[in-house]
N, C-alpha and C positions, 0 to 999 in steps of 0.2 A: 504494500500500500504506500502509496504517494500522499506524504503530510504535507500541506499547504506550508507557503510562505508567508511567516508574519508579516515582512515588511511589504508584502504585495496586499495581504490582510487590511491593516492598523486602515491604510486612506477610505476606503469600503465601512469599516468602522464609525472610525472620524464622521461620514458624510451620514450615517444612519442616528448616530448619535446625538448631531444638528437636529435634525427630525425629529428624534423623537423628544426631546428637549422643546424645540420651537410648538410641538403638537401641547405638548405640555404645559405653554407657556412659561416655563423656568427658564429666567435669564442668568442669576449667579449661581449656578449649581457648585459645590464645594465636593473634592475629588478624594477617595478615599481609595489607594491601592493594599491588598492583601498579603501581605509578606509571605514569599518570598516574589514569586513570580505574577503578580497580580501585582506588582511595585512596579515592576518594572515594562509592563504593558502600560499600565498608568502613566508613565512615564514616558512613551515611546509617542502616546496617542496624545497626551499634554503636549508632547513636541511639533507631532501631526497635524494638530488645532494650532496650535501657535500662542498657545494658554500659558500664559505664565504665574497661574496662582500657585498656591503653597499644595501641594500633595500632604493628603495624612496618610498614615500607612498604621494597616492592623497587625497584628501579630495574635491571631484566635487559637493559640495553643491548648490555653487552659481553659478553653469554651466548648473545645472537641467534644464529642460524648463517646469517639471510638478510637483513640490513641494506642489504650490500654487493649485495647480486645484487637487491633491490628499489630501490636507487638512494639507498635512504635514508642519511642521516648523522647519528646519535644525539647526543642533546645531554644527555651522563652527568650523573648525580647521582649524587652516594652513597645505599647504601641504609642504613636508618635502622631496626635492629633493639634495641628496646631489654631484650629478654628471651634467655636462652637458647634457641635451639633444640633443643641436643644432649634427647633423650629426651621434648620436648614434642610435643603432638597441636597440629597448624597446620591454621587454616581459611586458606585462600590465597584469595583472593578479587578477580576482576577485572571488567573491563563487556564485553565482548564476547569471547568465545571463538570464533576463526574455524578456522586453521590447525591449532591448538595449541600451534605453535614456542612465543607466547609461555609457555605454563605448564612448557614443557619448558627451556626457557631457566631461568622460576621456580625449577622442582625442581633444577636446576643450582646454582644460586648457595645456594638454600637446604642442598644438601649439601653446600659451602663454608664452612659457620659451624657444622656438625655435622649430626649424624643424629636427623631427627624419630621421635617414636613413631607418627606417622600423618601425612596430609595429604589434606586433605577440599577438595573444590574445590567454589566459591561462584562461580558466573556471573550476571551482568545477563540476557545476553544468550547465546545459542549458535546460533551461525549452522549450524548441520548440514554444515559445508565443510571435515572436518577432515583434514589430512595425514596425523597423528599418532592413534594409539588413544588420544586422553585425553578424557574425558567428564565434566562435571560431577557433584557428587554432590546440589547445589543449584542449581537452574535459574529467574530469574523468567520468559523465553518463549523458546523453540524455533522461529527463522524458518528458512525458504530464501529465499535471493536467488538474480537471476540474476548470471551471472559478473562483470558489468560494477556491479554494487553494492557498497555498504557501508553502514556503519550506525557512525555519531561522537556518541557521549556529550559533551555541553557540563554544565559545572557551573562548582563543586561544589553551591550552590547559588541555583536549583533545578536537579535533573538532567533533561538533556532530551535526547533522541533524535534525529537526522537522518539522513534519506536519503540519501547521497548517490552520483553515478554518477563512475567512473572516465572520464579522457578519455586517447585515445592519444596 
């Protein structure tokens, strides 16, 4: 399988992104990337627009609810929010949407620092394998894998794609 090109991606983004924001009428929308690689897509489509506001950046470690039952052990950061949330419109933004855990984790921590007036979800990637009902409202490609796949954003830059297969 052939993984798309971010940076063919991000402008198709960017321009869907406009829309759907202008549909929305939110003019200062306040940009929140997900650590690690949902930072750095953040950061590529900030560029994209030619936005130079402050990026917040989450770090949903400790909001997971399947770290523990995937065997994984989070290696926390603080999250780095330099705007209010209470009553602002957040594009939340990350590289691969699999499960959903993580953006539910996201919405977790972000109604921890208050209460947004909206939250628009920006994905690289949407693997169609979702747990949870949450759906991008910005997509740059829509894959299926089989079960034994994934798919790892390397950056920040350039950002790049890989395959790769789980092993037992």
């Amino acid at each position: 399988m052939n993984l798309p090109d971010p940076a063919q991606l991000l402008p198709e983004m960017a321009s869907a992104l406009i829309s759907h924001l202008n549909k929305r009428q939110i003019s200062t929308p306040r940009f929140i990337g997900i650590r690690t690689g949902g930072v750095w897509v953040a950061q590529a489509l900030l560029e994209t627009l030619g936005n130079e506001e402050p990026l917040g950046i989450l770090d949903v470690s400790f909001y997971r609810d399947d770290f523990t039952q995937n065997g994984l052990h989070p290696q926390v950061q603080p999250s780095e929010l330099p705007f209010e949330i209470e009553g602002q419109h957040i594009v939340l933004i990350d590289d691969v949407l699999m499960s959903g855990r993580t953006i539910r984790a996201a919405m977790n921590e972000l109604f921890d620092y208050g209460r947004p007036a909206s939250i628009s979800l920006v994905s690289l990637l949407d693997l169609d394998a979702r747990d949870l009902p949450i759906r991008p409202d910005v997509v740059g490609a829509t894959l299926s894998l089989p079960g034994e796949q994934r798919v790892k954003l390397s950056g920040p830059t350039p950002l790049t794609l890989e395959l790769q297969t789980l092993t037992n």
